[in-house]
C-alpha positions, 0 to 999 in steps of 0.5 A: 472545478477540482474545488467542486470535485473536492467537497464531492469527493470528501462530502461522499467519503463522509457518507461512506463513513456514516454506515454500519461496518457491514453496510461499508462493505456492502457499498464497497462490493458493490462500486466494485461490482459495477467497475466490473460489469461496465466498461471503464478503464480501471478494469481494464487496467486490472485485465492486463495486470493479472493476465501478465502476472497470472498467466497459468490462470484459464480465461474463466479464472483470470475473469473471475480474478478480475471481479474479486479484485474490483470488489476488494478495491471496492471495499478497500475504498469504502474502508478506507474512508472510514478510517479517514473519517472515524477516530484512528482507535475504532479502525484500530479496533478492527484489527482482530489478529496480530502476526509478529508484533515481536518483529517491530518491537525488536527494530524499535529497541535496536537504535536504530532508524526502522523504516516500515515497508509496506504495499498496496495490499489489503488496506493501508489506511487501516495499518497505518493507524495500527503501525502509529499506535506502536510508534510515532513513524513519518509516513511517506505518500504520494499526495492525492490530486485534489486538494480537497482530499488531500487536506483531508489525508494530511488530518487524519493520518496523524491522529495519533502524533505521528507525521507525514511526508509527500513524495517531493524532495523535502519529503524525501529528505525529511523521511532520511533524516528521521532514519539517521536519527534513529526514528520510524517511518513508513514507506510504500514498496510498490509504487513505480518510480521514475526511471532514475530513482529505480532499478527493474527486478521480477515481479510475479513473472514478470519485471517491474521498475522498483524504487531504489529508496528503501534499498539504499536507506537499508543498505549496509546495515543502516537501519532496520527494515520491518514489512507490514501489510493489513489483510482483510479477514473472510469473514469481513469483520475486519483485519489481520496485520502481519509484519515481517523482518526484512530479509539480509539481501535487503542489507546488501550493499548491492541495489539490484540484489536489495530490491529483488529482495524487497519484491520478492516478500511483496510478491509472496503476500500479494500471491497469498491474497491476489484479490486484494491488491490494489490492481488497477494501479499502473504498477507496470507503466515503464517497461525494459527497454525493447519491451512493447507497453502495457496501458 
């Protein structure tokens, strides 16, 4: 059954990737549309997410947030297949604004490893072509459930030389290693860890366990942090890339104080665009200890 589930799921991503760009985002608006007017769990999910992360927001605001959202992440699906299927220089090529280029190059002259932090904001896939077309990083990622797509992701996210790593223990281990010999890589901020691999600290109004990961491969110094994040333009032509130097709390020695730091710049972009980020994710799973669940 999942092999089945597989050649559906990547035989529609191919469809996706067969329209034009506008048509893409079209499709998009509208997957997104409906997982907002029907019932089904992923609105739900965002529901909750928003309404404890946006709790100023009227219920005709919160609401409305909620349907951006879903046709954002509507979009971000449609795109992102795309980027999976066409050549990484046409999505590259859809990066119509750059933000602090100079930020990266100067990680990239330092010597040391650089470690690229980024979120489920915006569109990932789009930047990752635009972050390996400016180095050659091991790109860390939880594997999809399919096979199917996974085969499909383990291809065309290494289009440009570049290499990745699943989220298991020899994908952790070679992302390390390829710090402390000076080369990049690029990690995800927001996923939820388990327990003993994060710490809780805020995040937009409330406390979110974070991945100690980053943290410790910045501390003290060790390597360079540089966060980059891709946003989807207004005008749907495509997308402005933006990079940013990782804050100096985020070369504490301390986790806590490192992590708080490393939310607290996802946090800003995720306030900037609220509706596009990936809300449907259980971002808020584990909760401190005392504190009633979510989901």
């Amino acid at each position: 059954m999942d092999k089945f589930k597989g050649a559906v799921m990547v035989g529609a991503l191919r469809m996706f990737a067969l329209l034009p760009w506008r048509a893409v985002q079209w499709t998009g608006t509208a997957i997104g549309w409906l997982m907002w007017k029907l019932p089904n769990r992923s609105r739900e999910v965002a529901r909750i997410n928003l309404s404890k992360c946006f709790p100023e927001l009227g219920p005709a605001e919160l609401e409305a947030l909620v349907g951006r959202s879903l046709m954002d992440i509507g979009k971000t699906l449609t795109e992102s297949a795309c980027a999976w299927i066409w050549p990484a220089q046409k999505s590259i090529n859809l990066v119509r604004e750059v933000q602090g280029l100079q930020v990266l190059k100067d990680a990239l002259a330092s010597g040391k490893g650089v470690v690229g932090i980024t979120s489920h904001l915006g569109n990932w896939e789009v930047l990752n072509h635009f972050y390996c077309s400016q180095c050659k990083p091991i790109i860390f990622y939880r594997p999809p459930k399919l096979k199917a797509v996974d085969d499909l992701l383990r291809k065309q996210r290494v289009q440009l030389g570049n290499r990745v790593a699943a989220s298991t223990k020899e994908g952790i281990l070679s992302v390390i290693k390829e710090v402390r010999k000076g080369g990049s890589v690029g990690i995800p901020a927001d996923p939820e860890p388990a327990e003993s691999a994060g710490i809780f600290v805020p995040f937009c109004g409330t406390m979110a366990l974070t991945s100690k990961f980053v943290p410790n491969m910045l501390a003290g110094g060790k390597a360079v942090g540089v966060f980059l994040h891709a946003m989807r333009l207004d005008d749907g032509s495509g997308y402005k890339v933006v990079l940013e130097a990782a804050p100096d709390d985020m070369y504490s020695t301390n986790t806590e104080t490192s992590a708080a730091a490393m939310s607290k710049v996802v946090e800003k972009y995720v306030r900037a665009y609220p509706s596009q980020y990936m809300w449907t994710m259980k971002r808020f799973k584990k909760r401190p200890e005392g504190e009633k669940r979510w989901y």
